[in-house]
MILUMFI-889409 format. One record per residue (C-alpha): x, z, y. Coordinates in steps of 0.25 Angstrom, whole numbers, padded with zeros to 4 digits, always signed. Each point is the difference from the previous one (the first is absolute). Layout:
BEGIN
XZY;...
This chain:
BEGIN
+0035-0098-0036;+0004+0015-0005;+0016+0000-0003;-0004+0005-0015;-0011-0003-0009;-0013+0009+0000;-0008-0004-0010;+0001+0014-0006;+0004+0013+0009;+0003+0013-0001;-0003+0010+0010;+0009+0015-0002;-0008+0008+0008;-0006+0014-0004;-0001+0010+0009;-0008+0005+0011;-0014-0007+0004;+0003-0004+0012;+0012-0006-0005;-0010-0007-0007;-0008-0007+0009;+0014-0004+0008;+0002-0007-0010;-0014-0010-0003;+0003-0007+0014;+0012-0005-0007;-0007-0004-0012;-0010-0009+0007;+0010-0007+0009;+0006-0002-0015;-0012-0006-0007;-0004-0006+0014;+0013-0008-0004;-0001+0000-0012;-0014+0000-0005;+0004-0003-0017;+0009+0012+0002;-0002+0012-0011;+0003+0014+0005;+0003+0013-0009;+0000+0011+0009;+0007+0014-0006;-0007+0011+0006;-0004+0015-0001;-0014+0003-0005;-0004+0005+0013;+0003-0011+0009;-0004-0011-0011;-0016+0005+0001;+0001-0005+0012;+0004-0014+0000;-0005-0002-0015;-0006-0013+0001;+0005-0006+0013;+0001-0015-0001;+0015+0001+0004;+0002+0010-0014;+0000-0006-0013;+0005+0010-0007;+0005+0015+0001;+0009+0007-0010;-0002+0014+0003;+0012+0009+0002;-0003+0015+0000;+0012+0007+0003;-0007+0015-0005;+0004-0005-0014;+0014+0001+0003;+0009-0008-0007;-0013-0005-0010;-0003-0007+0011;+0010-0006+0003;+0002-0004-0014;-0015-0006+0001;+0003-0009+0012;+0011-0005-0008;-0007-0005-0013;-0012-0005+0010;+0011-0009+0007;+0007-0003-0012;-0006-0013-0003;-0005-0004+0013;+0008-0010+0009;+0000-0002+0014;+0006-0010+0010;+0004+0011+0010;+0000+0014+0001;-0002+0005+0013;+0004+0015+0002;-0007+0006+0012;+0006+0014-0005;+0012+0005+0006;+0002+0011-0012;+0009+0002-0014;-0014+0000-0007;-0005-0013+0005;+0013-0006-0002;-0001+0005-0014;-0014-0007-0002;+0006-0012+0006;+0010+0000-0011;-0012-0002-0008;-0006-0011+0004;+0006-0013-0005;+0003-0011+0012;+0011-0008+0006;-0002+0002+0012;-0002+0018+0005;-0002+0001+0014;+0002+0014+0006;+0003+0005+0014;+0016+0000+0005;+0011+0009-0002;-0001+0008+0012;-0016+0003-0002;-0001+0001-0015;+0002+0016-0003;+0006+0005-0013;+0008-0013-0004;-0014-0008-0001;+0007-0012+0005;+0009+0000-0013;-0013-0002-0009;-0003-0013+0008;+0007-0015+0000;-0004-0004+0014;-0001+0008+0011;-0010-0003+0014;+0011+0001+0013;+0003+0011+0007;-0010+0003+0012;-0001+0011+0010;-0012+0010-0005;-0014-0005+0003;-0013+0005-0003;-0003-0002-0015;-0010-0009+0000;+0010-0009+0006;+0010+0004-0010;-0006-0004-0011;-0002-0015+0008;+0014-0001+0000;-0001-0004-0016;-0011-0010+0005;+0012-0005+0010;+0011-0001-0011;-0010-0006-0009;-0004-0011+0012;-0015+0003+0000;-0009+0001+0012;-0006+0015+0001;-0008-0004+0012;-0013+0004+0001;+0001+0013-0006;-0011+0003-0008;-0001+0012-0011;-0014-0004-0006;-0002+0013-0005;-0010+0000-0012;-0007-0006-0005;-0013+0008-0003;-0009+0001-0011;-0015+0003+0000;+0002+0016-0005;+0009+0000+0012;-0008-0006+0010;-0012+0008-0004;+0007+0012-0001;+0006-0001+0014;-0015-0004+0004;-0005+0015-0007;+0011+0008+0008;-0005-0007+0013;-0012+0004-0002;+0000+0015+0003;+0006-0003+0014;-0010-0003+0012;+0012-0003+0008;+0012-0006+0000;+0013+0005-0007;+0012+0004+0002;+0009+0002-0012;+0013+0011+0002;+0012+0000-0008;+0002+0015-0003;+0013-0001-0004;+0011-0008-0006;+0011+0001-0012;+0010+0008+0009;-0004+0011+0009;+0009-0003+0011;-0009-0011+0002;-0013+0009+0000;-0007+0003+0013;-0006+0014+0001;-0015+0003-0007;-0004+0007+0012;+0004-0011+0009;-0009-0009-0010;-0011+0009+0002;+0000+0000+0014;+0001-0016+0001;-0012+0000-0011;-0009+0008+0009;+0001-0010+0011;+0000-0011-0006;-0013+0004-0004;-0005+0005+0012;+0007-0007+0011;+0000-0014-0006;-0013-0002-0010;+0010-0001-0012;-0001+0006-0015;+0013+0005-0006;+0002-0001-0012;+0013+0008-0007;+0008-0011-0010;+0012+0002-0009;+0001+0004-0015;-0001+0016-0003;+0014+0003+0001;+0003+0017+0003;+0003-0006+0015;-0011-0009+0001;-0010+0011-0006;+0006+0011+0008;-0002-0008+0012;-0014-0004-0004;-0003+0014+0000;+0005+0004+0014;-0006-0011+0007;-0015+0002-0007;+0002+0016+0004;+0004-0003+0013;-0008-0011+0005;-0015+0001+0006;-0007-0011-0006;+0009-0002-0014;+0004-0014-0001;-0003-0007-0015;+0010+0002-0008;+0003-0011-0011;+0015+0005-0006;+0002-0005-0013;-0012-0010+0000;+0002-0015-0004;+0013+0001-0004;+0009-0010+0010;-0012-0011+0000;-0009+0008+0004;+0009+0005+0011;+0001-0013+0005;-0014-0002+0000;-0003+0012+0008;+0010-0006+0009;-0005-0014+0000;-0014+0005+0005;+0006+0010+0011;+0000-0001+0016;+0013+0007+0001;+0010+0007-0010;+0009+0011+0004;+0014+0003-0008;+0015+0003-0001;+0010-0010-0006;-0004-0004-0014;-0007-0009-0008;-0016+0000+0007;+0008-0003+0012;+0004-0014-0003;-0013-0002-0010;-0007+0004+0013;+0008-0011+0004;+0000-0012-0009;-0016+0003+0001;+0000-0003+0014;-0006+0013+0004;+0003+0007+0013;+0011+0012-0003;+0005+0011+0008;+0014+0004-0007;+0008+0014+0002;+0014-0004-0003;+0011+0010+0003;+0009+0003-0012;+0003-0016-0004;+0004-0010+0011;-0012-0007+0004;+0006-0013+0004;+0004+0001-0015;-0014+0004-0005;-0010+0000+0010;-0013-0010-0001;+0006-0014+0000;-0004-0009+0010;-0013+0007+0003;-0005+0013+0007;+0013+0003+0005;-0005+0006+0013;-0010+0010-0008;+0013+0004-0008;+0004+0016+0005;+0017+0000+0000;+0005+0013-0004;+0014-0006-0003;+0004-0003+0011;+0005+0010+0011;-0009-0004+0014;+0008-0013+0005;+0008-0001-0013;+0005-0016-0001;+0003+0004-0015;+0004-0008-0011;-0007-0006-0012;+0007+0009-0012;-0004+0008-0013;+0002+0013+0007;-0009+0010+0000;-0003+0011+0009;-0007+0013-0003;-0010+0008+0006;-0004-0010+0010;-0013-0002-0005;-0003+0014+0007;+0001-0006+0013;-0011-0008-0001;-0012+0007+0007;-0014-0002-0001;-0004-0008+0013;+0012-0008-0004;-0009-0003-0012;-0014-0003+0009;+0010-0008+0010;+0000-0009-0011;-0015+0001-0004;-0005-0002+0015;+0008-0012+0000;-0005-0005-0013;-0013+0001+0005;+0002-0008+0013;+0009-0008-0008;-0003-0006-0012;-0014+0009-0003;-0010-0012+0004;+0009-0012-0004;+0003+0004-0015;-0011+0008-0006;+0004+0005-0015;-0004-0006-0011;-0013+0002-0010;+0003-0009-0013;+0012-0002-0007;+0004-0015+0003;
């Protein structure tokens, strides 16, 4: 039995969408558990489209921090006259401590003193032990590990999907007379960026070395449509480009259907890899044994971190302008081993489950 009731949890965790989907394995070894268990998760819009309606998410009070202190003010009245068993605060920041203040529970679980940034650990009443870094997926199990609850199998169940959905993802398929193969142009910090031209170059032969569709995904940033518009003037035969299309569900059922997805470090990356679909990652400005694809596709992953030999640790430092170093045939290294690899034993996709 967990050491604390969970007949009603709160889960603190706003940011990034791959944060986002670090945190649904936990909440299925929770429910898995605890199957009466009810979750409210507070979240930022962006991510909350995608896991609206999971069967692990009972309820999402949005936080959106673009209001400022209105938004703060708004989580607070939302919270006000909820009450939880446990708070679990997977946030090491003052603004997630401060929404934990919020939310009314006897027990607020947060990450140790040595891990929690700007004081966080002060906001909580019980604090997961110390642990050397880890990747973050197995981070987030710790809480699972203080709590006493199994997180073995891993499972994310991403979805689920509804009809629109499926249908929709069936009407973008059906332009294509071949496979696809979705790349991430770009991500929320541009040291993490690889170059357009690069992309352009990769797009061109997947296309005519290995029979593949790409297809250019992201939202319409200035950097993800600037490098939209390099790779289409640069490439021979212009990949599809769907930025801005489907919002994040969409996103994942372009990715869902795929043979293979290119992309930095950031969020597709690990939907790519909770969808189970073959991924080649270009990491170089975050620590990949921190970030990198958990537990699967390692060897398709391209280490720009690391000097050549490196035995580095796993840290939160970051290291510019390594992403430049990665080279093209780096890149179809990775696709010529996909295809001898994985290509015939996991073909993508063609409904939403």
């Amino acid at each position: 039995m967990s050491r604390v009731p969970l007949d009603r949890v709160c889960i603190v965790m706003m940011s990034a969408v791959g944060d986002a989907v670090h945190v649904l394995p936990v909440l299925t070894a929770l429910k898995r558990h605890h199957p009466a268990m009810h979750v409210t998760w507070v979240l930022q819009p962006g991510p909350a489209t995608l896991v609206r309606g999971h069967r692990c998410v009972d309820e999402i009070v949005l936080f959106d921090r673009t209001k400022g202190l209105r938004g703060f003010l708004d989580i607070r009245r939302a919270l006000a006259g909820r009450r939880f068993d446990l708070v679990i605060d997977l946030q090491v920041y003052f603004k997630a401590g401060i929404i934990t203040t919020f939310a009314h529970a006897p027990v607020k679980l947060g990450f140790d003193r040595a891990r929690a940034r700007d004081a966080n650990w002060l906001f909580t009443t019980h604090r997961i032990p110390p642990h050397a870094m880890q990747h973050v997926q197995d981070q987030y199990f710790e809480f699972c590990d203080w709590l006493g609850v199994p997180h073995e199998p891993v499972t994310w169940d991403l979805g689920p999907w509804n009809d629109a959905e499926r249908q929709w993802q069936r009407d973008f398929l059906a332009r294509f007379d071949r496979p696809i193969a979705p790349i991430v142009v770009a991500t929320s910090k541009p040291q993490k960026d690889w170059l357009p031209e690069r992309w352009a170059e990769v797009s061109d032969a997947l296309y005519h070395d290995f029979g593949l569709q790409p297809v250019l995904v992201g939202a319409r940033s200035p950097r993800e449509v600037h490098a939209e518009r390099v790779i289409l003037e640069r490439t021979r035969t212009k990949p599809y480009s769907a930025l801005g299309q489907g919002g994040l569900r969409g996103l994942a059922g372009i990715i869902a259907a795929s043979a293979l997805v290119l992309t930095p470090d950031t969020g597709p990356l690990h939907m790519t890899v909770a969808l189970d679909r073959p991924v080649i990652s270009l990491i170089g400005y975050s620590n990949p044994k921190r970030v990198g694809p958990y537990r699967k596709f390692g060897d398709l992953m391209i280490d720009a971190y690391g000097e050549p030999g490196e035995d580095y640790p796993i840290s939160m430092e970051n290291r510019l302008d390594r992403m430049p170093r990665i080279t093209v045939q780096q890149v179809l290294d990775r696709v010529e081993r996909w295809r001898s690899t994985y290509f015939r034993a996991s073909r993508p996709v063609t409904a939403l489950g």
